[in-house]
Backbone as CSV, one residue per row, in Angstrom:
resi,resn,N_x,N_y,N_z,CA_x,CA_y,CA_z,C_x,C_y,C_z
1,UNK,16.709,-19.670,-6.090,16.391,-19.028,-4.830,15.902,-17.603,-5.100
2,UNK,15.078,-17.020,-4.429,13.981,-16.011,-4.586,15.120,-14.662,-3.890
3,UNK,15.022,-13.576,-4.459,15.869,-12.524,-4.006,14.721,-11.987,-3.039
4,UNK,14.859,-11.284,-1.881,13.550,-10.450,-1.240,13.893,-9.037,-0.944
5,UNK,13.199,-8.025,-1.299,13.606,-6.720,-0.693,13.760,-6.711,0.873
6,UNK,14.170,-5.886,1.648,14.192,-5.742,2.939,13.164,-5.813,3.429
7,UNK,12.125,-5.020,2.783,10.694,-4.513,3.403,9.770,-5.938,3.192
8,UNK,9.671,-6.738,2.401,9.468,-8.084,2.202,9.502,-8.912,3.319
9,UNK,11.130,-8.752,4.215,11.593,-9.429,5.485,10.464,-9.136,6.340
10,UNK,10.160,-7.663,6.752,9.676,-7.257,7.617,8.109,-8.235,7.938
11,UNK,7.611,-8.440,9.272,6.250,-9.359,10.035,5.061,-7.734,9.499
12,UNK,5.541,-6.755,10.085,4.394,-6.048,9.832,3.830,-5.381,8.371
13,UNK,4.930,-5.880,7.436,4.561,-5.735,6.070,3.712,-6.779,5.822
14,UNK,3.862,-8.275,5.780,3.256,-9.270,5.482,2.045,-9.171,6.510
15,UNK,2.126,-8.355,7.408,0.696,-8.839,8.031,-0.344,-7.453,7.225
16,UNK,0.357,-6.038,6.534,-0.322,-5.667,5.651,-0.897,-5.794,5.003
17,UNK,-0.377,-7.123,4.541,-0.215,-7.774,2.760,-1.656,-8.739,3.344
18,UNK,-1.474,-9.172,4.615,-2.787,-9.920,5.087,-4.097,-9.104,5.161
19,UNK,-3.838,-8.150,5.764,-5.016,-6.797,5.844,-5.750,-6.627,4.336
20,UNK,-4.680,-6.542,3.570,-5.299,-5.684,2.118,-5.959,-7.187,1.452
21,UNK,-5.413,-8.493,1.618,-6.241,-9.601,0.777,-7.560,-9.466,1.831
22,UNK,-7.525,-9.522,3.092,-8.861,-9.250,3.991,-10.027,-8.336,3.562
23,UNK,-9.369,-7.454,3.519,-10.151,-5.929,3.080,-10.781,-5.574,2.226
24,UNK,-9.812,-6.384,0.768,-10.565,-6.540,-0.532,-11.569,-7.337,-0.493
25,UNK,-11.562,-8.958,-0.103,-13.359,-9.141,0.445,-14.206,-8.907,0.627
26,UNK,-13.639,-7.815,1.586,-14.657,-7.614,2.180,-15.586,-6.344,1.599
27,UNK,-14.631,-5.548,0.611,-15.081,-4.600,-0.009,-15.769,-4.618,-1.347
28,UNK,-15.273,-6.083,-1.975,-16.203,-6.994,-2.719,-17.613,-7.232,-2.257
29,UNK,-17.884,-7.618,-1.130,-18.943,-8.153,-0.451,-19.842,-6.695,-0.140
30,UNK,-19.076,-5.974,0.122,-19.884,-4.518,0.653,-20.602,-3.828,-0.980
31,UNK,-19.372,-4.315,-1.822,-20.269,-3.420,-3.477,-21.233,-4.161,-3.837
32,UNK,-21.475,-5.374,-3.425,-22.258,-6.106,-3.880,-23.744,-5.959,-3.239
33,UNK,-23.844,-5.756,-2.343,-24.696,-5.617,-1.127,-25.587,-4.068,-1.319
34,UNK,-24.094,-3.056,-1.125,-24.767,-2.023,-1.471,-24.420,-0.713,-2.524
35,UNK,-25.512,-0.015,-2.916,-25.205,0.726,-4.060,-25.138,2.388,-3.517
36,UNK,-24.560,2.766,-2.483,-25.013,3.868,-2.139,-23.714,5.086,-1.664
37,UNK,-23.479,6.163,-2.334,-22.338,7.271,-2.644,-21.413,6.793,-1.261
38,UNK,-22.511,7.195,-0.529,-21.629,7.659,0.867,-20.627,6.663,1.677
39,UNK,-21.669,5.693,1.261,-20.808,3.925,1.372,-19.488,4.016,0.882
40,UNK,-19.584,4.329,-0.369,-18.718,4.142,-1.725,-17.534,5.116,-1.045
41,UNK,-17.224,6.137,-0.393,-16.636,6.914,-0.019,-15.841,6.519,1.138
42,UNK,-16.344,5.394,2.017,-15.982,5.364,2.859,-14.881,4.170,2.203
43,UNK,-15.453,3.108,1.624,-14.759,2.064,1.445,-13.594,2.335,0.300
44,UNK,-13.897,3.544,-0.512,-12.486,3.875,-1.365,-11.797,4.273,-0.032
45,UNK,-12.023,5.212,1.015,-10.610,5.284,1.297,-10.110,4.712,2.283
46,UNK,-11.240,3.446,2.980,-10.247,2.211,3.290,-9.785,1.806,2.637
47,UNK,-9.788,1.655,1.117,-8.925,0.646,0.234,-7.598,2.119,0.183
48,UNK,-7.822,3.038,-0.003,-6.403,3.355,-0.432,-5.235,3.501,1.278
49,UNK,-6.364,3.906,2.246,-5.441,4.086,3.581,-5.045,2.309,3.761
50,UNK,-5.510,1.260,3.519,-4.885,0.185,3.797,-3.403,0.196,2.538
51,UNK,-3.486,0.584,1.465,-2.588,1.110,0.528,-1.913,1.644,1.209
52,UNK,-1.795,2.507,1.824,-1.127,3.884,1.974,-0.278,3.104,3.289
53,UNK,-0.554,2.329,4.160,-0.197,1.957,5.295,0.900,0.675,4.701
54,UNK,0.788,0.090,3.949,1.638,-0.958,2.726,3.074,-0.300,2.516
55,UNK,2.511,0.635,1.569,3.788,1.661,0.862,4.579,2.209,1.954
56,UNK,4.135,2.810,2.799,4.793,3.744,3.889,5.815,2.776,4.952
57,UNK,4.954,1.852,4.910,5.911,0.817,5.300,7.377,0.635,5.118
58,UNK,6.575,-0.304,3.556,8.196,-0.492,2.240,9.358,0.590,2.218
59,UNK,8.595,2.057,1.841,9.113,3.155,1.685,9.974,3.680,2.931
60,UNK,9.975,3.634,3.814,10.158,4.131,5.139,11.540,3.192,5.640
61,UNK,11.366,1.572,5.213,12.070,0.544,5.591,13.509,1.036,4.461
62,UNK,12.830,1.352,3.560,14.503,1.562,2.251,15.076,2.764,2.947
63,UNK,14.419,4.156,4.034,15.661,4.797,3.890,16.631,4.620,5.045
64,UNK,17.713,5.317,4.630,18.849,4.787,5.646,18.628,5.509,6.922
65,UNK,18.307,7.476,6.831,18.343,8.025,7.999,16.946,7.351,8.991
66,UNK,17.470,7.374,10.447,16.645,6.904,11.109,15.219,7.663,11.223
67,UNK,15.456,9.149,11.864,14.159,9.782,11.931,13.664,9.804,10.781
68,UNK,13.970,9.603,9.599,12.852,9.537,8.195,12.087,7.899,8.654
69,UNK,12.974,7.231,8.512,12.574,5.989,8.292,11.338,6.113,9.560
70,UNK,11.496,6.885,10.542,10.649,6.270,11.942,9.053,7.183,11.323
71,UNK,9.934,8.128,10.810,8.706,9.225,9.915,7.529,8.172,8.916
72,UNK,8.303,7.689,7.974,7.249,7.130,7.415,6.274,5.866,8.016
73,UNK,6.974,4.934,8.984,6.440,3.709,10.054,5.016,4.665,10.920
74,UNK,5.608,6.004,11.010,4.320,7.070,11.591,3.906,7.140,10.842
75,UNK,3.240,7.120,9.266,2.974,7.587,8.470,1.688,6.673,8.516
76,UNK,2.421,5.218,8.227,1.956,3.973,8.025,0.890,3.359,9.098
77,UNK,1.578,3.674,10.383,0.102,3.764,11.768,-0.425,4.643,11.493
78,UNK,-0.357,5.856,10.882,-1.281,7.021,10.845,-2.648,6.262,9.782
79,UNK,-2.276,5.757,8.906,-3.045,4.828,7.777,-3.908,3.791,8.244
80,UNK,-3.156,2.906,9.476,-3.495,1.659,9.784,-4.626,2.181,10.935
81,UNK,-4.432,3.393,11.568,-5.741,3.907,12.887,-6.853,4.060,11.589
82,UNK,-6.470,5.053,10.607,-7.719,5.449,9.740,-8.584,4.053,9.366
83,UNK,-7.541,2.984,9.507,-8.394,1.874,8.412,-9.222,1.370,9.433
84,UNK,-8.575,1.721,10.644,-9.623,1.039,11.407,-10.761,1.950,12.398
85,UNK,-10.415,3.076,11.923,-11.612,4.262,11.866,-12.502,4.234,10.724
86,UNK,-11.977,3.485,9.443,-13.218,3.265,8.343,-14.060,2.356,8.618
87,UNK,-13.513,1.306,9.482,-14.699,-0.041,9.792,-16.055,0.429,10.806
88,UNK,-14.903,1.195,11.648,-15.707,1.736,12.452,-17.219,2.253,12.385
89,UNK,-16.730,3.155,10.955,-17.671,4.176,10.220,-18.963,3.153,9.557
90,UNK,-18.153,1.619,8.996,-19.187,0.716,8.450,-20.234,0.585,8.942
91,UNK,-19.727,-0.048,10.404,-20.654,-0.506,11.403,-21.558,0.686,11.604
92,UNK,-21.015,1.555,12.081,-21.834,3.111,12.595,-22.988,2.905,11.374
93,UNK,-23.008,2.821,10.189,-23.783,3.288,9.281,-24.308,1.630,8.877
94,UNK,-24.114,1.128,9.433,-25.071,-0.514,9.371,-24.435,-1.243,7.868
95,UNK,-23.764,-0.894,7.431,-23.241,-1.679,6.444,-22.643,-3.087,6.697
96,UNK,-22.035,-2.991,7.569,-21.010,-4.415,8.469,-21.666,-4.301,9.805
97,UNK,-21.671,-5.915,10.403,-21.599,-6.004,11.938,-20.258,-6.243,12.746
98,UNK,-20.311,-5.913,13.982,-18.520,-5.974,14.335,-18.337,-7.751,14.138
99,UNK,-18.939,-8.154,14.000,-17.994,-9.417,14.118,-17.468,-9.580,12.587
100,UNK,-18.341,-8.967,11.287,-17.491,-8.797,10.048,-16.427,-8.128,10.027
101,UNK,-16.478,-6.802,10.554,-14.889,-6.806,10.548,-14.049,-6.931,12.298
102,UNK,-14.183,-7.644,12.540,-13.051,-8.090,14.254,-12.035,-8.729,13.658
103,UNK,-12.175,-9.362,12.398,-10.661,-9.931,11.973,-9.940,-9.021,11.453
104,UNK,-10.501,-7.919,10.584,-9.486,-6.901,10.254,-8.948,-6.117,11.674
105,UNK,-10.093,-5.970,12.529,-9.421,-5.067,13.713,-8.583,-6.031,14.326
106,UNK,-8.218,-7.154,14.598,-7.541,-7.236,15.329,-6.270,-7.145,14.306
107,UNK,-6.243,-7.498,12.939,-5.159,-7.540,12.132,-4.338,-6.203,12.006
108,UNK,-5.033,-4.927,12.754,-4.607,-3.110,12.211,-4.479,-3.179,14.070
109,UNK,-5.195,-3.938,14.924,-4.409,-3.952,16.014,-2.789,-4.512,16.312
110,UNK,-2.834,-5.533,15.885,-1.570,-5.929,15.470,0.259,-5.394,14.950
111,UNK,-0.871,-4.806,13.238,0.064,-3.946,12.205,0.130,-2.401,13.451
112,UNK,-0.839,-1.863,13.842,-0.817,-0.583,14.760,0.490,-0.835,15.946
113,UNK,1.023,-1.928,16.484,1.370,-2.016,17.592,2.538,-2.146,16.973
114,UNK,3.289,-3.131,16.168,4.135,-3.464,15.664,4.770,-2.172,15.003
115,UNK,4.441,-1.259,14.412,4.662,0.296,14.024,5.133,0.882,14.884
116,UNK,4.506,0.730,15.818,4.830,1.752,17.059,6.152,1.503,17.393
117,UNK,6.189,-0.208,18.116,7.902,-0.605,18.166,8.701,-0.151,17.170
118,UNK,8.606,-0.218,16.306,9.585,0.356,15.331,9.590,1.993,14.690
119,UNK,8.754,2.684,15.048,8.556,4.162,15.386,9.358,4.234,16.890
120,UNK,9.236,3.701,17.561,10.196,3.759,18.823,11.783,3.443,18.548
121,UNK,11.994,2.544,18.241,13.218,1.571,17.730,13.837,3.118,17.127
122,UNK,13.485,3.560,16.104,14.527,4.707,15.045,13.996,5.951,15.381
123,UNK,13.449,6.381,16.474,13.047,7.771,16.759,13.405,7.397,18.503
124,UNK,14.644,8.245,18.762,14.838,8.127,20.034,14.162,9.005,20.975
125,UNK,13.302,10.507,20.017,12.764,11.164,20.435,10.962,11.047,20.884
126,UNK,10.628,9.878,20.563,9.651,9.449,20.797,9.433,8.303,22.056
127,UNK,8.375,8.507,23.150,8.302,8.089,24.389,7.211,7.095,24.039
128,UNK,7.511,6.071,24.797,6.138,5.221,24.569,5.104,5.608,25.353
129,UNK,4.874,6.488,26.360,3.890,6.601,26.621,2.761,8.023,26.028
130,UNK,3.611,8.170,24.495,2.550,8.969,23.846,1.654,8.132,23.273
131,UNK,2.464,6.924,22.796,1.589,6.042,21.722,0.577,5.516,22.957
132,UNK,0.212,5.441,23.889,-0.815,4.820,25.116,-2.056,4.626,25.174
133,UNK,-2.750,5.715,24.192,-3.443,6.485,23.848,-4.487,5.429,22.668
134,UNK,-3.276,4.980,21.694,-3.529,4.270,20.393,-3.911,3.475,20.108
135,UNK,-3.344,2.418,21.285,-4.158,0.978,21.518,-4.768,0.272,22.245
136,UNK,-5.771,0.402,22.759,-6.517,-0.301,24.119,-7.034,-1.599,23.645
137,UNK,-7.340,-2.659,24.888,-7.879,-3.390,24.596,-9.278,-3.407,25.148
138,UNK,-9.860,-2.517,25.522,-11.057,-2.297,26.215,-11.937,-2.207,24.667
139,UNK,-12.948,-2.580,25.144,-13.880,-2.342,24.113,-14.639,-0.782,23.999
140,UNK,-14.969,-0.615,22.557,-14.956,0.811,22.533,-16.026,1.246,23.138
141,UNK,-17.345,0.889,23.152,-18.484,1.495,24.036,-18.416,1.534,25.826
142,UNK,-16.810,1.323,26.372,-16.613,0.993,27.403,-15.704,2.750,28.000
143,UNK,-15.413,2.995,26.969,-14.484,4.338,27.160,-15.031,5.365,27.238
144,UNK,-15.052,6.246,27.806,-15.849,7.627,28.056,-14.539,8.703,27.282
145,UNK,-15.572,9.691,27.372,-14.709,11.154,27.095,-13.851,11.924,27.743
146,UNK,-14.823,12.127,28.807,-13.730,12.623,30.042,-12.595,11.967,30.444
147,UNK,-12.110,10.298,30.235,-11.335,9.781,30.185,-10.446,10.005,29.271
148,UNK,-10.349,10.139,27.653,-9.760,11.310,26.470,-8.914,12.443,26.955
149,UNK,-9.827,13.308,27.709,-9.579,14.012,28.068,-8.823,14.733,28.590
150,UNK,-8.661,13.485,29.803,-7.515,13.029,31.373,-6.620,12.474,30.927
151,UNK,-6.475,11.979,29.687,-5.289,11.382,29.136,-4.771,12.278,28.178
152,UNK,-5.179,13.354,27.531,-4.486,14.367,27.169,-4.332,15.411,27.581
153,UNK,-4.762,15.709,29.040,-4.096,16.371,29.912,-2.685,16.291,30.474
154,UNK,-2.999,14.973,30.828,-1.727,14.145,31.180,-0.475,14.463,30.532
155,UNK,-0.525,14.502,28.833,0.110,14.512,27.931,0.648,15.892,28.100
156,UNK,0.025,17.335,28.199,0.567,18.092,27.799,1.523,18.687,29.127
């Protein structure tokens, strides 16, 4: 019988572990395609923020105090928005079309939401209606600024 770390147990680790076999594909497919710096920049640091969103996880799940632990799960959505601010950047710059990456977004929609519950769960000082902000399901050319705006007004 197989011993498992804690962080192992966890749905939003394994759906990491799904992100990063996704990601690498796809970042296979992107070096192959194209040869160009700025590309290259973007997709190293989706590969390390999908990294970084992994570890922070694991790391965060081993410690005992709560506000650390809720610290690093923030750490880890902080990673999982970037990764899906790098696809973003793909598309913007014609490298990918959204439907190449919609499986990773919905997979960092997912890992993003699941964080949050558990950034909530061990940080009693955190309200859910800061995270509100983080995850829409509206599509993005549907959202205006001034709406941004009105919602961080709201906030302060």
């Amino acid at each position: 019988m197989r011993t498992y770390f804690d962080h192992e147990k966890l749905d939003v680790y394994q759906l990491e572990l799904r992100f990063i076999t996704w990601v690498t594909a796809l970042l296979a497919k992107i070096k192959q395609r194209i040869r160009d710096a700025r590309i290259a920049e973007v997709s190293d640091q989706l590969d390390r923020a999908s990294l970084s969103a992994l570890l922070n996880t694991a790391e965060g799940n081993g410690r005992r105090h709560r506000r650390t632990r809720a610290k690093f799960f923030d750490d880890a959505r902080g990673s999982a928005t970037e990764c899906a601010a790098c696809l973003d950047a793909l598309v913007a710059k014609g490298v990918c079309s959204g439907a190449e990456i919609d499986e990773g977004e919905q997979l960092l929609l997912r890992i993003a939401s699941t964080l949050t519950k558990l950034i909530e769960r061990f940080d009693f000082s955190s309200s859910s209606s800061s995270w509100s902000s983080i995850i829409r399901e509206e599509p993005h050319n549907e959202r205006h600024e001034d709406e941004y705006e009105h919602e961080n007004a709201d906030e302060q």
